[in-house]
MDAnalysis code that builds the backbone (N, CA, C; Angstrom):
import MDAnalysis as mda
import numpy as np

u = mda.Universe.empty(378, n_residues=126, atom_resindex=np.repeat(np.arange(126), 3), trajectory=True)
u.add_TopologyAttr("name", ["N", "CA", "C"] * 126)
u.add_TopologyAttr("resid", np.arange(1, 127))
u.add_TopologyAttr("resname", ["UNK", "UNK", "UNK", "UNK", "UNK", "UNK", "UNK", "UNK", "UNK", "UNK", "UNK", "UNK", "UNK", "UNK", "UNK", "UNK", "UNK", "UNK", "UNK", "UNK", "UNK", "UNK", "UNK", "UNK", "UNK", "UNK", "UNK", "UNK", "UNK", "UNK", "UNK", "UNK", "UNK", "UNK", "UNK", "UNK", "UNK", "UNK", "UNK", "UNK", "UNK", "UNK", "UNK", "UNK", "UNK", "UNK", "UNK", "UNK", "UNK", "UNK", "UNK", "UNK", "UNK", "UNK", "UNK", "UNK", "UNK", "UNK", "UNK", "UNK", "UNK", "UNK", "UNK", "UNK", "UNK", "UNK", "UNK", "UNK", "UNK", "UNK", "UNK", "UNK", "UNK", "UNK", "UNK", "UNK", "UNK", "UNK", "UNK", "UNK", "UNK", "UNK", "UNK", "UNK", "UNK", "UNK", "UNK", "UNK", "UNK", "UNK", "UNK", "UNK", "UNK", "UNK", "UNK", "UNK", "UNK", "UNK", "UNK", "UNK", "UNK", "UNK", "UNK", "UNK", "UNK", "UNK", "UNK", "UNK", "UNK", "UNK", "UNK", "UNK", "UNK", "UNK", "UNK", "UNK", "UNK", "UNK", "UNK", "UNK", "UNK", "UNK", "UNK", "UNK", "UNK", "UNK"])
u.atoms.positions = np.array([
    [-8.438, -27.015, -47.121],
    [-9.013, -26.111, -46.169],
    [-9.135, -24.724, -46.812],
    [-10.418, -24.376, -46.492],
    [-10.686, -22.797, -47.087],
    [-9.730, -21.633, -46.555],
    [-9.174, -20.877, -47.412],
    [-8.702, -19.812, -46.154],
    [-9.763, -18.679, -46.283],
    [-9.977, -17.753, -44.744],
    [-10.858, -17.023, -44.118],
    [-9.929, -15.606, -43.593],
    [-10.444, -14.414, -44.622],
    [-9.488, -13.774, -44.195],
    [-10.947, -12.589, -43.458],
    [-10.082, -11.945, -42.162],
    [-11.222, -10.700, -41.537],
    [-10.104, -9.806, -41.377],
    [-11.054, -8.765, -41.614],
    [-11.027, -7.465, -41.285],
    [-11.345, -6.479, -41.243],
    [-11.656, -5.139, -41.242],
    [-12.128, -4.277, -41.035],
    [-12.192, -3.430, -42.525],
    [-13.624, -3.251, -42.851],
    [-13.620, -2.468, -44.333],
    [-13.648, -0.700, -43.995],
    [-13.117, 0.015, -44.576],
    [-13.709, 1.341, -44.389],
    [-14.317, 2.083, -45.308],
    [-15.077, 2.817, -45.488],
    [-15.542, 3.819, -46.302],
    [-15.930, 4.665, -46.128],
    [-15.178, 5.208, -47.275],
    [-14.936, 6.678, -47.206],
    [-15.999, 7.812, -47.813],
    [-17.142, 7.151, -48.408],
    [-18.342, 7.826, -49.147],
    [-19.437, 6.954, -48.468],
    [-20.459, 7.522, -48.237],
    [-21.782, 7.200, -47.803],
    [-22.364, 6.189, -48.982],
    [-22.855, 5.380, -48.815],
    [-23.375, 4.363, -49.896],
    [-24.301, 4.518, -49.517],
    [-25.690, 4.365, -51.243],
    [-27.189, 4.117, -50.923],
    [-27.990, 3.026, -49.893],
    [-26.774, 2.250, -49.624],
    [-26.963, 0.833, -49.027],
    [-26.721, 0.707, -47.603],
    [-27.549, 0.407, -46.810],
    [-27.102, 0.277, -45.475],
    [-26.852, -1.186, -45.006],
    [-25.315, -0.891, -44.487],
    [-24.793, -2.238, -44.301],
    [-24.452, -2.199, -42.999],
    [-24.885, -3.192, -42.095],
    [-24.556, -3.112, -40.784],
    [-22.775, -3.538, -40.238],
    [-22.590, -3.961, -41.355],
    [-20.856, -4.714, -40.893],
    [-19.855, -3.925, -41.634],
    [-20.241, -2.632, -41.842],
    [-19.470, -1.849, -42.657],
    [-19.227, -0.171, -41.602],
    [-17.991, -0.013, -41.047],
    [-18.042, 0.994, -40.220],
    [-17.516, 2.475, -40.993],
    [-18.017, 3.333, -41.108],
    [-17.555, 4.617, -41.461],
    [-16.882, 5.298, -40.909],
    [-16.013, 5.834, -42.115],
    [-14.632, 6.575, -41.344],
    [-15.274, 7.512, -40.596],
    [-15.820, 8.421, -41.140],
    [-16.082, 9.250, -40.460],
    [-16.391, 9.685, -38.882],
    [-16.976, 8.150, -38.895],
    [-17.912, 8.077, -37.418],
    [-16.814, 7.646, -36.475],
    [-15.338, 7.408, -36.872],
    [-14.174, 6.862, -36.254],
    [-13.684, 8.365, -34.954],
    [-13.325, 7.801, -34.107],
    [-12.823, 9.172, -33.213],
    [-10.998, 9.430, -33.539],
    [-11.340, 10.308, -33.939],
    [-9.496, 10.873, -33.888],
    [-8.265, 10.280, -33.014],
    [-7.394, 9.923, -32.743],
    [-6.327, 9.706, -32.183],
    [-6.099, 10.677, -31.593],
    [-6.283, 10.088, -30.379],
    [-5.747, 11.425, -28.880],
    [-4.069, 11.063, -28.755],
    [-3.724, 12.015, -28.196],
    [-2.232, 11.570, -28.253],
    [-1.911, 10.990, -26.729],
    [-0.825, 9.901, -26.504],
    [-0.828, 9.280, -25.008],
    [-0.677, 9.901, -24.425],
    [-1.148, 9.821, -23.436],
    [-1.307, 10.206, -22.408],
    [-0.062, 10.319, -21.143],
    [1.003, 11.283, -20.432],
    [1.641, 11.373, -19.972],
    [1.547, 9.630, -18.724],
    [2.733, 9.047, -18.272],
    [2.450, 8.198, -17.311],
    [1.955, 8.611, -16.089],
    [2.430, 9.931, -15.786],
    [2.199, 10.570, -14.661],
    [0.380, 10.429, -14.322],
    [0.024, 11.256, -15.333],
    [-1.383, 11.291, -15.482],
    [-1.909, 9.730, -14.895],
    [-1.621, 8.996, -15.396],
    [-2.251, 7.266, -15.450],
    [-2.065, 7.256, -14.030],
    [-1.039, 7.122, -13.304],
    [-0.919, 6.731, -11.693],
    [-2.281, 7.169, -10.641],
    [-2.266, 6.347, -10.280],
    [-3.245, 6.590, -8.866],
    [-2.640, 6.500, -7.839],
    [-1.522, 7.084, -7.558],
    [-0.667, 7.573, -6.460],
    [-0.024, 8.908, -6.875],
    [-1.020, 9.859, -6.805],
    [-0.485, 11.221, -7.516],
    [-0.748, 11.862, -6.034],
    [-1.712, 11.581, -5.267],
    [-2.006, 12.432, -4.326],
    [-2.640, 11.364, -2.769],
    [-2.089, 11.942, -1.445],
    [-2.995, 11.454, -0.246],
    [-4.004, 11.304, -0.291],
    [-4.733, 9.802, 0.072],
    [-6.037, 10.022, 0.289],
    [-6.475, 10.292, 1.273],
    [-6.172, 10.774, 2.161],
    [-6.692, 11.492, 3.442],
    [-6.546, 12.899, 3.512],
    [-5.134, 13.271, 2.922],
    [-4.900, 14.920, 2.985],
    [-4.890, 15.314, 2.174],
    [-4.456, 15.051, 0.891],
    [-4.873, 15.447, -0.793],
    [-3.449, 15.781, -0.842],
    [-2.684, 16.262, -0.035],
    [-1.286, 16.533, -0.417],
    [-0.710, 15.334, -1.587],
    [0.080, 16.268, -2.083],
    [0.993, 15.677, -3.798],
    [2.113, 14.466, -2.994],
    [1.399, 13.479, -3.706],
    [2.555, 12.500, -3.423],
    [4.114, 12.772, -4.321],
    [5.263, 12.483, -3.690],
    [6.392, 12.862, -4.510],
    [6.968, 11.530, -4.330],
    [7.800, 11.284, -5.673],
    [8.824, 10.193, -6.164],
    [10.056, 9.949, -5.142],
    [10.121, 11.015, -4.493],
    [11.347, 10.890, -3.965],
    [11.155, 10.981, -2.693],
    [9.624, 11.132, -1.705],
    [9.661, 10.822, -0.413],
    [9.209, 8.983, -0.457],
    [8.892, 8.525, 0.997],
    [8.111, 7.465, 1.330],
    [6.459, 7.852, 1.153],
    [6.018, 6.147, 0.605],
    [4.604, 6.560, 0.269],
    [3.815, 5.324, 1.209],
    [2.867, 5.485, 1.905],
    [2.725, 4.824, 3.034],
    [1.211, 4.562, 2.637],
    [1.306, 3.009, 1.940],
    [0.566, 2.191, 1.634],
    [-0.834, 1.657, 2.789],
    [-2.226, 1.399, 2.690],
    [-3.430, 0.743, 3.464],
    [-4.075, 0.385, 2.229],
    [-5.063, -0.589, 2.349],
    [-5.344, -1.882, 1.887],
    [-5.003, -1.988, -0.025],
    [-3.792, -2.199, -0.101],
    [-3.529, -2.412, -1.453],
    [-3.387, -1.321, -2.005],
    [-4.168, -0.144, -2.285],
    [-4.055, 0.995, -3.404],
    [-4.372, 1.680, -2.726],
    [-4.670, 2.116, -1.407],
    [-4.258, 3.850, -1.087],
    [-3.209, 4.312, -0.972],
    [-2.683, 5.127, -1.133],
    [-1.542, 5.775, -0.732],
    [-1.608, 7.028, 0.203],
    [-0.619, 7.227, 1.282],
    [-0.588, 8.456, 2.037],
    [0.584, 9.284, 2.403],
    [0.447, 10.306, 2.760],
    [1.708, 10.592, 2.652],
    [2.879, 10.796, 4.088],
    [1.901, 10.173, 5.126],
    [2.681, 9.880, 6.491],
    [2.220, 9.058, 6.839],
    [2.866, 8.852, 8.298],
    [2.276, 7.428, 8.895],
    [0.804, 7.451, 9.717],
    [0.937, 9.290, 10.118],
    [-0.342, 9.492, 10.717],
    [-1.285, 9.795, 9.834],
    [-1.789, 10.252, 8.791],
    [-2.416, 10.169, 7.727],
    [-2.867, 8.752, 7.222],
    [-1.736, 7.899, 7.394],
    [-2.338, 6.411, 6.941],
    [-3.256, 5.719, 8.349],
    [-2.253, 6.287, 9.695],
    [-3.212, 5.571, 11.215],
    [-4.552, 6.319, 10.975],
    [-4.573, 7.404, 10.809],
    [-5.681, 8.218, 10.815],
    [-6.788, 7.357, 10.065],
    [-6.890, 7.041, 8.766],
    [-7.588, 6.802, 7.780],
    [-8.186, 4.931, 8.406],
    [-7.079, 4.537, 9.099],
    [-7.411, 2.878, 9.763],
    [-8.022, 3.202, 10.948],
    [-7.880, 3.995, 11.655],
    [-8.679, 4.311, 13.003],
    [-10.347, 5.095, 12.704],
    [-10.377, 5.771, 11.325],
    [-11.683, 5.933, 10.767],
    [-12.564, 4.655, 9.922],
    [-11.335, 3.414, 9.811],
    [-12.124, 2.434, 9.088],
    [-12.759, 1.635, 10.128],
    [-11.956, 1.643, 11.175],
    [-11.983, 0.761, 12.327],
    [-13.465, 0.914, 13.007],
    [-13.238, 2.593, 13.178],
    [-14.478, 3.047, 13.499],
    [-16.180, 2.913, 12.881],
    [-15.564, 2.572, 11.795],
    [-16.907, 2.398, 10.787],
    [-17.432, 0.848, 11.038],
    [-15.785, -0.251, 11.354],
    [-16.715, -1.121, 11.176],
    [-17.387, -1.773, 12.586],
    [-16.832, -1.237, 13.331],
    [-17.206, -0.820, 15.097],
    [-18.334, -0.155, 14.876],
    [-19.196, 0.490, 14.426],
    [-20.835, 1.200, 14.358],
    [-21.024, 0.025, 13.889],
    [-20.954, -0.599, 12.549],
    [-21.812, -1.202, 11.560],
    [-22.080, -2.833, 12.431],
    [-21.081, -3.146, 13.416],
    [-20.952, -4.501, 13.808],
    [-22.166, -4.056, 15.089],
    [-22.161, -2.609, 15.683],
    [-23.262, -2.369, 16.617],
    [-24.349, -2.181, 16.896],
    [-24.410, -1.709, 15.381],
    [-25.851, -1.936, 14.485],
    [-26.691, -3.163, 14.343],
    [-25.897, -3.799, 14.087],
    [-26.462, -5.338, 13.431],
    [-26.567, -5.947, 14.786],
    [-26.159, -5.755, 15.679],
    [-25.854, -6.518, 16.759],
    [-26.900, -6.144, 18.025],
    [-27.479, -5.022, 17.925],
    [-28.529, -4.251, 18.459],
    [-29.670, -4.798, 17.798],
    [-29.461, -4.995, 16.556],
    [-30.775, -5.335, 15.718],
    [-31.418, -6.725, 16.081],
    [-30.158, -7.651, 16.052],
    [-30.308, -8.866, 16.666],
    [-31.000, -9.060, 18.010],
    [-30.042, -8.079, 18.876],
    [-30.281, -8.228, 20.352],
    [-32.449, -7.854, 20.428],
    [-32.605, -6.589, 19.233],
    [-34.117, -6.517, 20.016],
    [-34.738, -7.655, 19.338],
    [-34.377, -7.694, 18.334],
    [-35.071, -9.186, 17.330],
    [-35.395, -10.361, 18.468],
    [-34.081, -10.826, 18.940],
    [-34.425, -11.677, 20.116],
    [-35.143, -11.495, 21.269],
    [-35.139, -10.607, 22.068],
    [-35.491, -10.236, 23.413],
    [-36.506, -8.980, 23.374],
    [-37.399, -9.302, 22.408],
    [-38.531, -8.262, 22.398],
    [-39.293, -8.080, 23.520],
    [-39.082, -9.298, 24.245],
    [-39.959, -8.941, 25.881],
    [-38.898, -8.685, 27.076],
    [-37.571, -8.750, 26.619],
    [-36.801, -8.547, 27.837],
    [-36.681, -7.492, 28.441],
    [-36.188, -7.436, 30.060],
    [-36.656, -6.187, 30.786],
    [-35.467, -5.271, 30.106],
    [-36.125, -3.846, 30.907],
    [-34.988, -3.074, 30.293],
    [-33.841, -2.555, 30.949],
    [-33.426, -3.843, 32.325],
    [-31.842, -3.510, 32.848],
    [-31.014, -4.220, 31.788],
    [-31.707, -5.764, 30.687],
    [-30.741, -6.169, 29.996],
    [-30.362, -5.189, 28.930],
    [-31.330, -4.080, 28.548],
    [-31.341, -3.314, 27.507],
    [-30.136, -2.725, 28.330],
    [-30.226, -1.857, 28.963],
    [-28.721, -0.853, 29.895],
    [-27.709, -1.521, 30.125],
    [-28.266, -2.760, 30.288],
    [-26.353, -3.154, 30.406],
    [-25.857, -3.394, 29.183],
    [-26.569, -3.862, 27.980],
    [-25.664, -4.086, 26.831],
    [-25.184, -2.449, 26.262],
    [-26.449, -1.976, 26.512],
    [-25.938, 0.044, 26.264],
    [-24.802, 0.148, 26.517],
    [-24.626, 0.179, 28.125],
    [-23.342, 0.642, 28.931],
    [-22.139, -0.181, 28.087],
    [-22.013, -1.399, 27.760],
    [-20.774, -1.886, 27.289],
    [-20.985, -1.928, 26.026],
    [-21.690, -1.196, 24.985],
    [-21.182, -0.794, 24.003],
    [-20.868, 0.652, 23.658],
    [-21.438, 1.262, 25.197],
    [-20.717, 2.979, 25.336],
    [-19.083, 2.613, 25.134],
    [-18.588, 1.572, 26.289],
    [-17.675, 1.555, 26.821],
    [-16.642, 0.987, 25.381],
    [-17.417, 0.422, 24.980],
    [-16.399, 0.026, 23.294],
    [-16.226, 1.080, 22.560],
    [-16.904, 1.768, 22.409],
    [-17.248, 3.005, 21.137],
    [-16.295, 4.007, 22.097],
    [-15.914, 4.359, 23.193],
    [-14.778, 4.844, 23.949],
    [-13.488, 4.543, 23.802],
    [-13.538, 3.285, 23.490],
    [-11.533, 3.121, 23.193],
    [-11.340, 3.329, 21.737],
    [-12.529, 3.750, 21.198],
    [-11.699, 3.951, 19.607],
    [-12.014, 5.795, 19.086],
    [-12.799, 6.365, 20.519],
    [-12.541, 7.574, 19.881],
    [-11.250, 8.278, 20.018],
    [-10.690, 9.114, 19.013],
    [-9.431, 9.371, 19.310],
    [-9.411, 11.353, 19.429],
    [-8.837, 11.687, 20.827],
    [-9.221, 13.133, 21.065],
    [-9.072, 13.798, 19.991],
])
């Protein structure tokens, strides 16, 4: 069996020759130095209030990787998701409703109005 050795050539002078499998030092980027761990975390700060998350309080987790830094800051942020997906489900659902009933009168139009006033009411929060 042949042996097959790879690796990486460098050079250090420009050759008349252009070789595509030959990388130049030059064109190499410097060594940054690592990077603190702190830096790396994505729990440095609330995502709702921006306040500095700290090591030594509670950090109050919503869907996997946010972090917050209370409990109302985290309800807050679920009662704005909630809300989003409460429009988007009323949307589509309106869209449907005229899609279907393009000739229907318009008390069925007011009554579905009225009870999706009445939904979009229990999730506003004063």
């Amino acid at each position: 069996m042949a042996k097959v050795s790879v690796g990486l050539q460098l050079v250090t002078a420009d050759s008349k020759e252009k070789l595509n499998n030959i990388v130049i030092k030059s064109s190499l980027r410097p060594n940054r130095s690592i990077p603190n761990i702190s830096d790396l975390c994505f729990l440095k700060t609330c995502h709702l209030c921006l306040k500095q998350l700290r090591q030594d309080k509670d950090v109050y987790m919503y869907r996997g990787d946010l972090g917050f830094c209370s409990k109302e800051c985290r309800e807050s942020q679920i009662l704005m998701d909630e809300k989003k997906e409460l429009e988007a489900s009323t949307k589509m659902m309106l869209a449907s409703f005229r899609r279907c009933n393009a000739g229907a009168g318009k008390s069925e139009n007011r009554n579905l109005l009225d009870d999706l006033r009445r939904r979009r009411r229990l999730f506003i929060v004063p």
